[in-house]
C-alpha positions, 0 to 999 in steps of 0.5 A: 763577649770577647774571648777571655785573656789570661796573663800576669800583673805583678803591680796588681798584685802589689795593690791587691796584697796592701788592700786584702792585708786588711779586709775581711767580708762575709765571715772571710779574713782575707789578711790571715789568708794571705799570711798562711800562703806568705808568712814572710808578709805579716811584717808588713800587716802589722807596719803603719808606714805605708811606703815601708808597707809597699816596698816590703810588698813590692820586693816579696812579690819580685822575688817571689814571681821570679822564683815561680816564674815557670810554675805561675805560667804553667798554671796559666796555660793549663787554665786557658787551655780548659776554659777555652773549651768551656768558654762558648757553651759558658757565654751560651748557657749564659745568655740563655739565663739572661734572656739573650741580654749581651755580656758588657763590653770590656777587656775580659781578662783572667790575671794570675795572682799569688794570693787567693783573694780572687778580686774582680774589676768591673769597670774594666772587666777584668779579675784576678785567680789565685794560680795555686787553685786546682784546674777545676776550682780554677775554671770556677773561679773564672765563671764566677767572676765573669758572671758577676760581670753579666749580673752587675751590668743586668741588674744596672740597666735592667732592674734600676728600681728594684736594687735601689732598695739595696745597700752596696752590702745588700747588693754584694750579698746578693750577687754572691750568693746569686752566683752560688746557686747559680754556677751550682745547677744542672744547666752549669753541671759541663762548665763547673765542677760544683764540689768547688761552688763554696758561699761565704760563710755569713751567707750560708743561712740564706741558700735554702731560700735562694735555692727555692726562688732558683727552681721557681724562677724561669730565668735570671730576672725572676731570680734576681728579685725573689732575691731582692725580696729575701735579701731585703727581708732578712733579719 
């Protein structure tokens, strides 16, 4: 895995505000999250006009990244630094899950973002982290996504047959909740601070499963399908 970049994308942003204006997912209303750290965007919630929309979106986000310019930096730097420190034993642990299956090839980069949506991007392997966050929520939300990445890739190429019983719901589910208990045991415990390892509401329910299959799996194969099975199975 190449090193991870961390840098800002203001058009990102843009495209990510106008998406999660709107979204809610496992019990989280993203929108009411956006207005309660940026009131001054809720006109643009409620604007049909889509061009209106993005030029409202466009000009908060200049102005704003222009006036936290020095803080959003700063942010940026403090996390690089700890994660940098963090980052071989993060890959190493990892790998070890995985049965020293490799991380996908990308661009590995962590954009600062004003919002705490947190999105992350497959395809190119890249994700955004809400530059507000504590230092340690932070460096969580950076091993959460890059997990996802390793998991998504593994599950592809690895376990086609199995997760074709899945829906792309089911599927998200499980890699969510996957990373949950994961990034909450003892063999992250010098990467991840798990008083910040938080599930989606919606999926709280399922964490006592998942933590048995966890301890009665050897690696991240025999995790991953006692978790098919109770993501599957759920009523």
């Amino acid at each position: 895995m190449k090193k991870l970049r961390f840098c800002t994308n203001k058009q990102l942003d843009e495209i990510m505000i106008e998406q999660f204006l709107h979204e809610q997912g496992a019990g989280v209303d993203f929108g009411k999250r956006i207005i309660k750290l940026h009131p001054k965007l809720k006109s643009a919630k409620s604007l049909e006009n889509t061009e209106q929309k993005k030029k409202i979106i466009h000009l908060y986000v200049y102005n704003y990244y222009r006036s936290h310019k020095e803080a959003i930096s700063q942010s940026i730097k403090n996390l690089q630094k700890a994660w940098h420190k963090k980052e071989k034993e993060f890959v190493a642990v990892t790998g070890q899950f995985f049965m020293d299956y490799q991380f996908p090839k990308g661009k590995y980069i962590a954009y600062a973002s004003i919002v705490n949506c947190n999105p992350r991007f497959l395809d190119s392997k890249t994700f955004q982290f809400f530059y507000k966050k504590k230092l340690a929520d932070a460096t969580q939300t950076v091993a959460h996504e890059l997990l996802h990445f390793i998991f998504f890739n593994f599950v592809e190429k690895k376990l086609k047959s199995e997760i074709k019983i899945l829906t792309e719901e089911q599927l998200w589910d499980l890699s969510e909740i996957f990373n949950v208990v994961v990034l909450g045991s003892a063999q992250y415990q010098n990467i991840v601070d798990k008083k910040y390892v938080f599930p989606y509401p919606h999926h709280k329910p399922l964490l006592s499963q998942f933590r048995k299959a966890y301890k009665d799996s050897c690696n991240a194969e025999e995790f991953i399908k006692r978790g098919v099975t109770i993501i599957k199975t759920k009523k």
